[in-house]
C-alpha positions in Angstrom: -64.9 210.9 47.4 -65.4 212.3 51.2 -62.6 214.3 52.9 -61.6 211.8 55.6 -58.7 213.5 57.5 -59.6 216.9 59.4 -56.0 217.0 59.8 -54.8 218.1 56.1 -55.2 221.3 55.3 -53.5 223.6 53.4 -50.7 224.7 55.4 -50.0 221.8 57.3 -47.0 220.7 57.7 -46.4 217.2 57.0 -44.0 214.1 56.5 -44.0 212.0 53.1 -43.2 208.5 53.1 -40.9 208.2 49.8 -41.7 204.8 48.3 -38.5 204.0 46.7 -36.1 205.8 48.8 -37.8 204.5 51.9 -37.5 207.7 53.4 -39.5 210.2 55.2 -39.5 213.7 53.7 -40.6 216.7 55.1 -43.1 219.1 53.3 -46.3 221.3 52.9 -49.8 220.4 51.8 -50.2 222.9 49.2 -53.7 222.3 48.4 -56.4 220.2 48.3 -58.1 218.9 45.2 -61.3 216.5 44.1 -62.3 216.3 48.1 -59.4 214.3 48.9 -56.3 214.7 47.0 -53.6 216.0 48.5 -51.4 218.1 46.5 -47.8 217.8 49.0 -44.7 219.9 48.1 -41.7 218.6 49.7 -39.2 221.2 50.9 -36.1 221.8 48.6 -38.4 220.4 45.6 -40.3 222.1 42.7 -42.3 219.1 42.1 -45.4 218.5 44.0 -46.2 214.4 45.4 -50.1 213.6 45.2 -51.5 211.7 47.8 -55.1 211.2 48.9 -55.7 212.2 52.4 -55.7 208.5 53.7 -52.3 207.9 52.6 -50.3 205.7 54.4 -47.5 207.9 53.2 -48.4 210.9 54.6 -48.2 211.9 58.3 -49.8 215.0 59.2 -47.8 217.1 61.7 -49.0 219.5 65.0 -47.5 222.4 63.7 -48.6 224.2 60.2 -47.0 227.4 58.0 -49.0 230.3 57.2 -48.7 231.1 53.5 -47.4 230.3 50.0 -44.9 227.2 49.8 -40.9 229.1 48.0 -40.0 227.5 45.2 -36.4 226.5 46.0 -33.2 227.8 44.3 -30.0 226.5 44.3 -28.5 223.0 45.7 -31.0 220.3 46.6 -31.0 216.7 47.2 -33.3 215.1 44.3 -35.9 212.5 44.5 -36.9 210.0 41.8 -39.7 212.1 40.7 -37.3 214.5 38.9 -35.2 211.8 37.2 -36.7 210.7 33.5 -37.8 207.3 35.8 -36.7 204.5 38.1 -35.5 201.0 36.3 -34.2 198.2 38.5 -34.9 199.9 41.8 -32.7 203.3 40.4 -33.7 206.7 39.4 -32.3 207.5 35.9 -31.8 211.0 34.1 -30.8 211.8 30.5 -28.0 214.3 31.0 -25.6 216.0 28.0 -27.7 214.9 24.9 -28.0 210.8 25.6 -25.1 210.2 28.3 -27.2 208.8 31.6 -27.1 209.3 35.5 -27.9 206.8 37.4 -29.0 207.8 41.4 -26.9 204.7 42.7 -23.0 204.0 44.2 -23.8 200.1 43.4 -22.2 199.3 40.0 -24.6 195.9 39.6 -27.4 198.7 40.3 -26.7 200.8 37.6 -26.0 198.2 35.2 -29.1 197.1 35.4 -31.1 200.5 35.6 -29.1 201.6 32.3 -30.0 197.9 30.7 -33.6 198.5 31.5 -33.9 202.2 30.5 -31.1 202.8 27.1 -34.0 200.7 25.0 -36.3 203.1 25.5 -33.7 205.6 24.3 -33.5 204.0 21.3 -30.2 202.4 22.2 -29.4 198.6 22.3 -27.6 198.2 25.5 -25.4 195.2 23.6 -23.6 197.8 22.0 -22.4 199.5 25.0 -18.8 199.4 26.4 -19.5 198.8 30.1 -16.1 200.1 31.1 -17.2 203.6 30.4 -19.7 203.6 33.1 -17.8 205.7 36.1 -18.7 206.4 39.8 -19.0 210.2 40.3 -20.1 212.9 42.9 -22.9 215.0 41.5 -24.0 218.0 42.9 -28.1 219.2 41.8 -29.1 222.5 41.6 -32.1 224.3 41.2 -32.0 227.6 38.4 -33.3 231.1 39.3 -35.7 230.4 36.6 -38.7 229.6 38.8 -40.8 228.6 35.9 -38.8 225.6 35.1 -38.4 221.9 36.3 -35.3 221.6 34.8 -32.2 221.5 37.4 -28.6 221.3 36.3 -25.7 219.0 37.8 -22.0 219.8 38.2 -19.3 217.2 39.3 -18.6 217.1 43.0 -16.0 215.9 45.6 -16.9 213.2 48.9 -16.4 216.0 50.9 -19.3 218.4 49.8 -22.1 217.6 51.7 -24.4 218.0 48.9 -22.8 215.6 47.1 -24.2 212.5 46.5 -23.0 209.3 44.9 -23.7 208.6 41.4 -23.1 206.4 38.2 -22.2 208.2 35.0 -22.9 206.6 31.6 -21.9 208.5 28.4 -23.6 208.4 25.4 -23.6 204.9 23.8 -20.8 204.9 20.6 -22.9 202.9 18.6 -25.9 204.3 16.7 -29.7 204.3 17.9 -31.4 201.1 17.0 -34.0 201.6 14.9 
């Protein structure tokens, strides 16, 4: 493949059209790869978004950073990409052993994300007692450990504004199906 956009370059700043959270997020192209892929890390983020340089998605901006990309520490707002996966339109995690958290405030929503995802789990969704499923503020942060992916989650109140609306499921009662 040709390099079609003089534009990206290492360094440059840029905006990354999320596709499920319909979003635009800021970040860094990071490096370039194969001619044309773009490797983007969006700021507050430890994962990095791959793009070719004729994505729709990305929008290169005027001004660019000189340097290496931080790896961020502490409280961040996630994206979908460091959830276990998106079911029904909502990014899902596996938290505390097989109890999930579903990126939603609609109840329907995560109903439907949990139905989708707990068979893949190894869990008949049947079996579970809906009523258990609770609306939560969840707060994400990013360890010291820079050589991990892994972030943690504590409870949070409406009025941190790092908080972010959430559907807790805890571990099915019943047994995996086998």
């Amino acid at each position: 493949m040709t390099f079609s956009n003089p534009q990206a370059i290492p360094g440059r700043r840029v905006t990354f059209r999320h596709p499920v959270l319909d979003v635009d997020l800021p970040g860094t192209i990071a490096r370039i790869e194969e001619g044309n892929l773009l490797r983007v890390h969006l700021d507050g983020h430890r994962r990095v978004i791959t793009e070719t340089d004729t994505s729709e998605r990305i929008t290169c901006l005027e001004t660019e950073t000189i340097g290496e990309v931080p790896v961020p520490v502490g409280r961040f707002r996630p994206i979908p990409e460091e959830f276990n996966g998106v079911r029904a339109g909502v990014p899902v995690a596996v938290v505390d052993g097989n109890s999930l958290l579903l990126l939603t405030n609609d109840e329907e929503a995560a109903v439907a994300a949990a139905t989708s995802f707990l068979p893949d789990m190894g869990f008949d969704p049947a079996t579970v007692d809906w009523t258990t499923l609770e609306p939560r503020w969840a707060v994400f942060d990013w360890p010291e450990d820079l050589t991990t992916f892994a972030w943690t989650h504590t409870w949070g109140v409406e009025t941190d504004d790092q908080a972010i609306p959430v559907h807790y499921l805890p571990e099915p009662p019943s047994a995996p199906v086998a």
